[in-house]
C-alpha positions in Angstrom: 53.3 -19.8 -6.1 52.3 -23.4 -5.0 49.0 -24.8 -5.7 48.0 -24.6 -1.6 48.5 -20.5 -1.9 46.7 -20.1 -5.0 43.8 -22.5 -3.5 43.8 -20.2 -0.2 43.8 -17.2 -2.3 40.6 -18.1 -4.3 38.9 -19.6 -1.2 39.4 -16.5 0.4 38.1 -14.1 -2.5 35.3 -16.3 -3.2 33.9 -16.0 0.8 34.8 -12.3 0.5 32.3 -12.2 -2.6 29.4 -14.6 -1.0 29.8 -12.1 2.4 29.5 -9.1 0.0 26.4 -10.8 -2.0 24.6 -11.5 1.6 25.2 -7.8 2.9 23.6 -6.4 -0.3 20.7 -9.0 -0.5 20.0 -8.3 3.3 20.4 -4.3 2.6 18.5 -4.0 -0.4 15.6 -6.0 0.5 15.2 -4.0 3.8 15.4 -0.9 2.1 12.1 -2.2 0.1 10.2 -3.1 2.8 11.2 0.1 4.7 9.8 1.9 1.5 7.0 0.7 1.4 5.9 1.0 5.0 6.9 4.3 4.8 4.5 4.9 1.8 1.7 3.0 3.7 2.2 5.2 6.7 1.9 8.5 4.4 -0.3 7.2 2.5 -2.7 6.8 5.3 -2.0 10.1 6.6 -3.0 11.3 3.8 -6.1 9.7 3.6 -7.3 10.5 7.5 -6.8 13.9 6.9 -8.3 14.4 3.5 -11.2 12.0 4.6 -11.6 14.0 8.2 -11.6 17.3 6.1 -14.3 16.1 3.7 -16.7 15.1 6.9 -16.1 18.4 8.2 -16.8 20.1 4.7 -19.9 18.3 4.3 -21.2 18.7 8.2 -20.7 15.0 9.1 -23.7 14.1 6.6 -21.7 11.4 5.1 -20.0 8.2 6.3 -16.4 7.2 5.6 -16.9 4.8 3.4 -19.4 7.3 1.0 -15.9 9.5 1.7 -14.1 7.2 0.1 -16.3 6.2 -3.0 -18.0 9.7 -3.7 -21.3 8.0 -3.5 -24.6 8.0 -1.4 -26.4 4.8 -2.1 -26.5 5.0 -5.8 -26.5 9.1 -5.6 -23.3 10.6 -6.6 -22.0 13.2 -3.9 -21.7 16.9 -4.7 -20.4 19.9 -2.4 -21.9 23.1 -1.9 -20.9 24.2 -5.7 -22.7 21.1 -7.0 -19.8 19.4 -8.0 -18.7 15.6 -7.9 -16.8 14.6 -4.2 -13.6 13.9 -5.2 -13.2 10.1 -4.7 -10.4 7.7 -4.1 -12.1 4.1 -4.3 -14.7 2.4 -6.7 -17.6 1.8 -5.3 -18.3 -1.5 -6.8 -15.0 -3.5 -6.5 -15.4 -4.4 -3.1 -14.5 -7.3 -0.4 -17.0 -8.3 2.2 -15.3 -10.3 4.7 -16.8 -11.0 8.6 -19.0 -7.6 8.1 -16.1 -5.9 7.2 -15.9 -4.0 3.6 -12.8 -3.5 1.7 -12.9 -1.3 -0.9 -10.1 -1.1 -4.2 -8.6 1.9 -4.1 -8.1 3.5 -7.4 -4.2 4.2 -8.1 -5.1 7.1 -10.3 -7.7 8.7 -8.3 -5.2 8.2 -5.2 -2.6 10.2 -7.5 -4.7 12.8 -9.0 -7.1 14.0 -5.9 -4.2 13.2 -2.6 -1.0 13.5 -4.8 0.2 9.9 -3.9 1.8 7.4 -6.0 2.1 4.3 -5.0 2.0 2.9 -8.6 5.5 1.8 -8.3 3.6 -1.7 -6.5 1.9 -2.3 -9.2 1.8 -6.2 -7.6 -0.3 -5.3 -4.9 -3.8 -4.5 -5.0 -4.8 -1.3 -2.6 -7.6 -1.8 -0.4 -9.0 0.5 2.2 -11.2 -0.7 5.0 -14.0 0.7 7.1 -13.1 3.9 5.5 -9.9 4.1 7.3 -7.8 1.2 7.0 -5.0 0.6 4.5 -4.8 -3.4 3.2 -3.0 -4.7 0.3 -3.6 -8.2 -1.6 -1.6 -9.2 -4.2 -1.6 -13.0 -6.0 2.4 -13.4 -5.4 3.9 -12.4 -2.1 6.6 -10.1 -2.5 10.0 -11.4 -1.8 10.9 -8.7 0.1 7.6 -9.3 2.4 7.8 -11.2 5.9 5.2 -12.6 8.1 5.5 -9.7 10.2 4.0 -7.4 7.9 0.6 -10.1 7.1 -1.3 -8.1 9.5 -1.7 -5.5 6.3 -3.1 -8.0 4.0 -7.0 -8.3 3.2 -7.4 -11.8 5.3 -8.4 -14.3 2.7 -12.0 -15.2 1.5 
């Protein structure tokens, strides 16, 4: 073979590779980001309906937010049996922003009372506001996140 084939041949398989390298970059970072949406969305399911059953359970007597942390002021919140609300957020490690209140939700409370993991991002920080509201934070932005999705980040202090 002459030099000029051989050159052609590796040019060629060479842009084959950097194609093939793009596809999977552009496929497997969509697949994260579709993930996680996805366990945003359940997530938040999830939480409306266990937080709508426990205001139902306890006649509407409590807030979301109480919901949420299991607490009354600085009264714990029992049901009917006298035992502890099942809570999914710590009442003390919370954001105030603009009025608003974003509380940390706790990953293992999430896991053990709703059944949902979402320890697999352990680089993002949960947050749930007004009682409702999924938010995440996290100190380094995901490379798989866009600007699209900053509309689900606690807005900065």
């Amino acid at each position: 073979m002459n030099k000029e084939k051989i050159k052609d041949i590796v040019i060629f398989v060479l842009l084959v590779a950097v194609v093939a390298l793009v596809v999977y970059l552009i496929l497997t970072s969509t697949s994260k980001k579709s993930d996680f949406i996805s366990d945003l969305v359940n997530a938040q399911d999830k939480i409306s309906y266990y937080i709508g059953g426990m205001a139902s359970e306890t006649f509407n007597a409590y807030d979301k937010g109480q919901i949420i942390t299991g607490y009354n002021d600085d009264e714990e919140i029992k049901n009917m049996d006298g035992n502890a609300l099942p809570h999914i957020a710590n009442k003390d490690e919370k954001i105030e922003i603009g009025g608003e209140i974003y509380y940390k939700i706790s990953l293992e409370q999430l896991k053990e009372n709703l059944k949902i993991d979402l320890s697999k991002y352990s680089y993002l920080e949960w947050y749930i506001k007004d009682g409702e509201v999924l938010r995440v934070k996290y100190s380094e932005e995901p490379e798989w996140w866009n600007y699209t999705m900053d509309a689900l980040k606690v807005p900065n202090q």
